[in-house]
matplotlib code that plots the C-alpha trace (Angstrom):
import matplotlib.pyplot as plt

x = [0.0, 1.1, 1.1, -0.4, -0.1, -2.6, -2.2, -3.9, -1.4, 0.8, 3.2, 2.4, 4.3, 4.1, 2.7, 4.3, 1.4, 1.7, 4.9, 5.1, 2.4, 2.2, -1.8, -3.2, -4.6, -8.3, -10.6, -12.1, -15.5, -16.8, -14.2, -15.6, -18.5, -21.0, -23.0, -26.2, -23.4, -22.0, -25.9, -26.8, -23.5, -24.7, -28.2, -27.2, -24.8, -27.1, -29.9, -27.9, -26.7, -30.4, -32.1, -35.5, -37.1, -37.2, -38.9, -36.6, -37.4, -35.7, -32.6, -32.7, -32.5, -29.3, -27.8, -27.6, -29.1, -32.3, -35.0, -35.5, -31.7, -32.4, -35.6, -34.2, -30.8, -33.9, -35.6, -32.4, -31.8, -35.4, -34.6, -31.1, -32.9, -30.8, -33.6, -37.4, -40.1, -43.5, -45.9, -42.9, -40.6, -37.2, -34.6, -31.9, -32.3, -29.4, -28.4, -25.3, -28.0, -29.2, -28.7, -26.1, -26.8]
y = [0.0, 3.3, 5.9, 9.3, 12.6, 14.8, 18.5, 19.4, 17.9, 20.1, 20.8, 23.0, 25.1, 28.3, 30.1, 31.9, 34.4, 35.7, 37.6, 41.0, 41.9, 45.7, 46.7, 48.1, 51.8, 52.1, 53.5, 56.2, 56.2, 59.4, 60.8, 58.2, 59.9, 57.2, 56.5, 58.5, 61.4, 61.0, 60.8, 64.1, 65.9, 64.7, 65.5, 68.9, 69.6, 68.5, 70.8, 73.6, 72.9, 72.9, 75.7, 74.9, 72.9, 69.2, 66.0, 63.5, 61.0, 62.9, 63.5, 59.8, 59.0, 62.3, 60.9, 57.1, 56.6, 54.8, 57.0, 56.1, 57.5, 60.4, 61.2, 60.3, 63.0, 65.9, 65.4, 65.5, 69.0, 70.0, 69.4, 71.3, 74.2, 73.4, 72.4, 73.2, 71.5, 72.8, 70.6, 67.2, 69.7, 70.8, 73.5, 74.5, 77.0, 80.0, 80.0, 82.2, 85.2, 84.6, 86.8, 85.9, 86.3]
z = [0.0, -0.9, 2.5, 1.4, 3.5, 4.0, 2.4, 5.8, 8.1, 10.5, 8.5, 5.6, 3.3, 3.9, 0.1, -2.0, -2.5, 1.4, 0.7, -0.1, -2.8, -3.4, -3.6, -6.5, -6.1, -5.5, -7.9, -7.5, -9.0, -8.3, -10.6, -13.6, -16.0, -15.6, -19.1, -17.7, -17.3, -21.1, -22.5, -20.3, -22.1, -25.7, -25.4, -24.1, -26.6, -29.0, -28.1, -28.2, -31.6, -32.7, -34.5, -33.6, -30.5, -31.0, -29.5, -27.3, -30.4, -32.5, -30.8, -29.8, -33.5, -34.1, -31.1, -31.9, -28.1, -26.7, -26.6, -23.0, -22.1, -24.4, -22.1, -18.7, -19.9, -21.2, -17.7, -15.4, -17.8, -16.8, -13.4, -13.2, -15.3, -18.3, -20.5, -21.0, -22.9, -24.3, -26.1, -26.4, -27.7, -26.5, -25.9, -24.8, -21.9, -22.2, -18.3, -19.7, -19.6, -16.1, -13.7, -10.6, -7.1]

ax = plt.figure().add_subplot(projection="3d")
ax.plot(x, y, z, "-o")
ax.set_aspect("equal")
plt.show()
């Protein structure tokens, strides 16, 4: 019969992964643009480029982007002020021009 030792025993080796492994730096994710942060900078950029208000559908379609992104960006605008809608339609509101406490 052959006599086998158990990995368990008392007396392992010591690994070779213990030693001195330098840590890699933490990310720091509040300083990464998230995609929701990307799609609010197209959509704005795109409604300031336009000439004349425009539906979410149609920037959806300019933009290459789910109209559902495009919609979540236009209503995150609304909320910030950067944006206002009338009848589905969009612009670009001038905050430039506002005046400053």
């Amino acid at each position: 019969m052959h006599s086998v030792t158990s990995p368990t025993g008392p007396l392992q080796a010591k690994s070779r992964l213990t030693g001195d492994v330098p840590r890699q730096p933490q990310r720091r994710y509040r300083d990464k643009l998230t995609r929701a942060d990307r799609t609010v900078l197209a959509v704005r950029e795109a409604l300031a480029r336009a000439d004349r208000p425009v539906r979410a559908r149609v920037l959806a379609l300019d933009l290459g982007l789910p109209p559902a992104e495009v919609t979540a960006g236009l209503r995150r605008l609304q909320d910030l002020g950067a944006a206002s809608s009338h009848a589905r339609r969009w612009v670009a509101v001038d905050t430039s021009s506002a005046p400053t406490p």
